[in-house]
N, C-alpha and C positions, 0 to 999 in steps of 0.2 A: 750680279744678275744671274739668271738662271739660263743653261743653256742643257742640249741633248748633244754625248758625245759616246761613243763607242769605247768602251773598258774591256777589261778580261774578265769583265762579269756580264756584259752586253750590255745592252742600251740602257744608259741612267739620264738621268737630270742633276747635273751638277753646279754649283755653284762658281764662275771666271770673272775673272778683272771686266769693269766696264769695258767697250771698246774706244779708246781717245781719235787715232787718228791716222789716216796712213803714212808709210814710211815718206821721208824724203823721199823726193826726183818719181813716184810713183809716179803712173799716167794717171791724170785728173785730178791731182793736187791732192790736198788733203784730207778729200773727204765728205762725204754727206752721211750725216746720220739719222736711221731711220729705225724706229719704233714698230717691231713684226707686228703685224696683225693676224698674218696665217703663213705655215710652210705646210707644204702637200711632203707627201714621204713618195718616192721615184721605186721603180723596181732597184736600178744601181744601188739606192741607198740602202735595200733588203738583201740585195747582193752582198755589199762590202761590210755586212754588220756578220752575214754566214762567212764572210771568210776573210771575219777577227781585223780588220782592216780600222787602224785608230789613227788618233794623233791629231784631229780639227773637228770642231763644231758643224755637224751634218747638215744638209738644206741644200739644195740647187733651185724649187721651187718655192718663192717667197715674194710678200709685198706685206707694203705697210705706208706708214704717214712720215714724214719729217717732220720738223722742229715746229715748221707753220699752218701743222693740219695738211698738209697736201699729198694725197695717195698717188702712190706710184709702186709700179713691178719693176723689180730690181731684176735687170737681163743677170745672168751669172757667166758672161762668156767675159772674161779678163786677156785684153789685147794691145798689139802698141801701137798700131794704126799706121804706122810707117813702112809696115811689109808689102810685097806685091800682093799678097791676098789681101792683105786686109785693106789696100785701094783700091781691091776690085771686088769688095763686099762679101768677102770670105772672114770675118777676123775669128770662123770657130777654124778655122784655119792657120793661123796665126802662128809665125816661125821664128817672131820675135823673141829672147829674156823677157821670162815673168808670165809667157800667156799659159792660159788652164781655164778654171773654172772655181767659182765662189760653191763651197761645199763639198769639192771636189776633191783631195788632199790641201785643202786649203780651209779657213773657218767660214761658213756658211751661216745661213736665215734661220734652223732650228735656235734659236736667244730672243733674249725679250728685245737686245738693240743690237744693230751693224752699224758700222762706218763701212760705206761702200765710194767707191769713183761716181764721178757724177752723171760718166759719159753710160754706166750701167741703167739709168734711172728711164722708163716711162713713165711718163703722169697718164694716170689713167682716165676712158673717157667717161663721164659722171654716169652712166647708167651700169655703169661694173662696178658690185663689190665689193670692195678692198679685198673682204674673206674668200671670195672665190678666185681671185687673182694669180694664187700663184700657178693655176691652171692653162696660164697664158704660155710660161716653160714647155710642158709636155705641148699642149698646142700646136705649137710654133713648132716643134721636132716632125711632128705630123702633118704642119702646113710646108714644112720645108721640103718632105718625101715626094708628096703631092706637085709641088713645081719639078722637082728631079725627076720624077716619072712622064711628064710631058702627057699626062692624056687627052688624046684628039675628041671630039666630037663625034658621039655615035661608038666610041670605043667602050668593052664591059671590064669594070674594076673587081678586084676584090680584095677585100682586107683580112688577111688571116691573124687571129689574136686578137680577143676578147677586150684586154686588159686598156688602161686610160688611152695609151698611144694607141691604140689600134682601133678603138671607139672615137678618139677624139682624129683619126682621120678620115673616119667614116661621117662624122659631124663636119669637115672641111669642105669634104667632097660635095655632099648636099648642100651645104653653103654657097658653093660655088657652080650649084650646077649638074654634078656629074650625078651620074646613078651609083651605088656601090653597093653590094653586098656585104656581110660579114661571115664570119666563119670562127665563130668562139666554140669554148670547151664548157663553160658552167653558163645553167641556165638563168642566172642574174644577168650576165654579161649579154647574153640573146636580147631577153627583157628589154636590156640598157639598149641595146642597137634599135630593138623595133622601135623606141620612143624616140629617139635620133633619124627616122627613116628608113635605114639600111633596110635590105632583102638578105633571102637566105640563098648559101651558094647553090646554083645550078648549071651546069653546063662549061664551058671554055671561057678562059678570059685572056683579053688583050694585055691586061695589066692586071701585075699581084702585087701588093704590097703585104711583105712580110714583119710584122707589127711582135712578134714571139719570140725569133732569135733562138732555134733550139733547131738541133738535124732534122726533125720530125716535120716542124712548120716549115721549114727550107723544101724539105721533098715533096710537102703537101704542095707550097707556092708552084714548083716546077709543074708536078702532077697538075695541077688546075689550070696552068697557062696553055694557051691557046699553038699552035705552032708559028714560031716568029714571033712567040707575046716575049715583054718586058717583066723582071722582075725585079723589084724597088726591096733590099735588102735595108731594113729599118730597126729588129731587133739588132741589141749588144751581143756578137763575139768575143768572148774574152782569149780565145785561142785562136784556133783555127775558124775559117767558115765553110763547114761543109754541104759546098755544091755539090747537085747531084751527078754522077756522071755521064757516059755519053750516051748509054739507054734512053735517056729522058733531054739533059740539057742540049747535047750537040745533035741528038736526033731532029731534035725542035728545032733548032737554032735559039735557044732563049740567047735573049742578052739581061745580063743582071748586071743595076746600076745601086751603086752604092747610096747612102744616102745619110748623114749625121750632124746632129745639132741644127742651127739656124742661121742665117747672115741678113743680107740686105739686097734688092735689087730694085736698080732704078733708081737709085738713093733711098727707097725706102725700108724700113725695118720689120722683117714680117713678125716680129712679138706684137707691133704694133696694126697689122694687120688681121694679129687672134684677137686680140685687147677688142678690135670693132668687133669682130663675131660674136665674142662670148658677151658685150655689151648688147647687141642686137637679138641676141637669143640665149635669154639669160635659162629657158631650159634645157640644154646643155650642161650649167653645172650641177642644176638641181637633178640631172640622170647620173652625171658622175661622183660629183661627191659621200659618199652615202656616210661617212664617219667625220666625227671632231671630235676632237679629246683637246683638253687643257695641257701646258708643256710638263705639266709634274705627272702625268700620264704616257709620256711617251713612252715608256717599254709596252707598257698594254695596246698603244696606238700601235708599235712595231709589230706585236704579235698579231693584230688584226692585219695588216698589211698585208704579213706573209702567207696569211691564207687564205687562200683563190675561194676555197668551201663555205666559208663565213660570209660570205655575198658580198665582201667590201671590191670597189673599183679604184676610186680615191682617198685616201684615208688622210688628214689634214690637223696639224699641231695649230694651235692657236693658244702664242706666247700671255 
């Protein structure tokens, strides 16, 4: 079968063994296998392709059909369920042997098939997609910021970063209520915000959620908060994170709350919480999607990805 894996030649389409089934003693037995329909391509995955990063089948954003016809988004958070986090609804937290992430240094949803745990699988609600699905991933990343940020009622959000995370928490926010702002770099990405609701930044805000993850949108978020505002740290640091210092943060008193991946609260699972959004407001994906390529196209998908000036937001392999 055909899968997308990072070489010393960069992103090909190569040819890997079916997948049969998982190891023994895994968590959730043996297996379900599932038939991609679509993987979305992540910044991370643009990331670790600039810096030569191989060794598993790409994809953290993916869904598809089983054996019976039946769509589901495959969660990619791999857990043991027996830790204190993950009884208390953290399992991207997870402290147990084995947990990570499917696509992650692990083989992921860029192939035409997975064998995944069963305990990863939503069935999807019937007015979503299959093809827009794996959109539920990033999502849920931005619905999860959104709960860690706590904003009150009457409080001013803003989202800084353009890019799917930081549009698709500007699509949360409206969803549920809140006003929010954006504050992107290319004018595609404005575009994408004003069809989703957003406003443009003006003035102080109570809350920033930093969707960029670069020094620059870090000082921006400070600069824009309000004094006593909240900052919801949502881009990837691969090093350090630098906060600004005490000219700006402890002048302010900001507090800045960390914020990564997705869990569960209440018993319930907020992938399955975006699954109803983006069911509910299927333009949402029709603003972020704007690329599909075939999987014998992925190096061309990956170069559109990687560039912000090409007007791509989501760019999406369909195996």
């Amino acid at each position: 079968m055909r899968a997308v894996v990072n070489t010393d030649a960069g992103i090909r389409t190569v040819e890997v063994d079916e997948p049969e089934r998982l190891p023994d003693g895994a968590p959730g037995g043996a297996g379900v296998r599932i038939s991609v329909a679509a993987a979305g391509i992540c910044g991370t995955d643009v990331q670790f392709v600039g810096a030569g990063i191989t060794g598993f089948v790409y994809g953290h954003e993916f869904a598809g059909v089983d054996d019976n016809g039946t769509a589901y988004f495959v969660e990619p958070t791999l857990y043991g369920g027996t830790c204190e986090e993950c009884r208390a609804g953290h399992p991207q937290r997870c402290v147990e042997p084995g947990h990570g992430n499917l696509g992650v240094f692990s083989d992921g949803g860029m192939a035409e098939t997975v064998v995944v745990p069963e305990y990863t699988l939503l069935e999807l609600p019937p007015r979503l997609d299959v093809r827009d699905a794996g959109l539920i991933e990033p999502g849920a990343v931005a619905w999860h910021a959104l709960r860690r940020a706590q904003v009150r009622p009457g409080e001013r959000l803003l989202v800084v970063g353009g890019a799917t995370i930081g549009l698709l928490a500007a699509a949360a926010a409206r969803y549920q209520g809140i006003d929010v702002d954006v504050e992107a770099r290319h004018p595609h990405q404005l575009a994408a915000a004003d069809k989703l609701g957003a406003g443009r930044p003006s003035g102080a805000y109570d809350v920033v959620i930093d969707a960029a993850g670069g020094e620059s949108s870090l000082a921006r978020s400070a600069e824009a908060a309000r004094r006593g505002g909240r900052i919801v740290s949502l881009g990837v640091y691969l090093d350090k994170m630098p906060v600004p210092g005490s000219a700006v943060s402890q002048v302010k008193e900001l507090t800045y709350v960390n914020s990564i991946s997705y869990g569960r609260h209440d018993g319930v699972r907020e992938v399955g919480e975006v699954a109803s959004m983006l069911a509910e407001q299927p333009d949402i994906a029709r603003t972020l999607i704007t690329h599909r390529y075939p999987i014998e196209e992925a190096r061309e998908a990956f170069r559109v990805a990687a560039d912000r000036k090409a007007g791509a937001i989501k760019v999406v392999i369909e195996p």
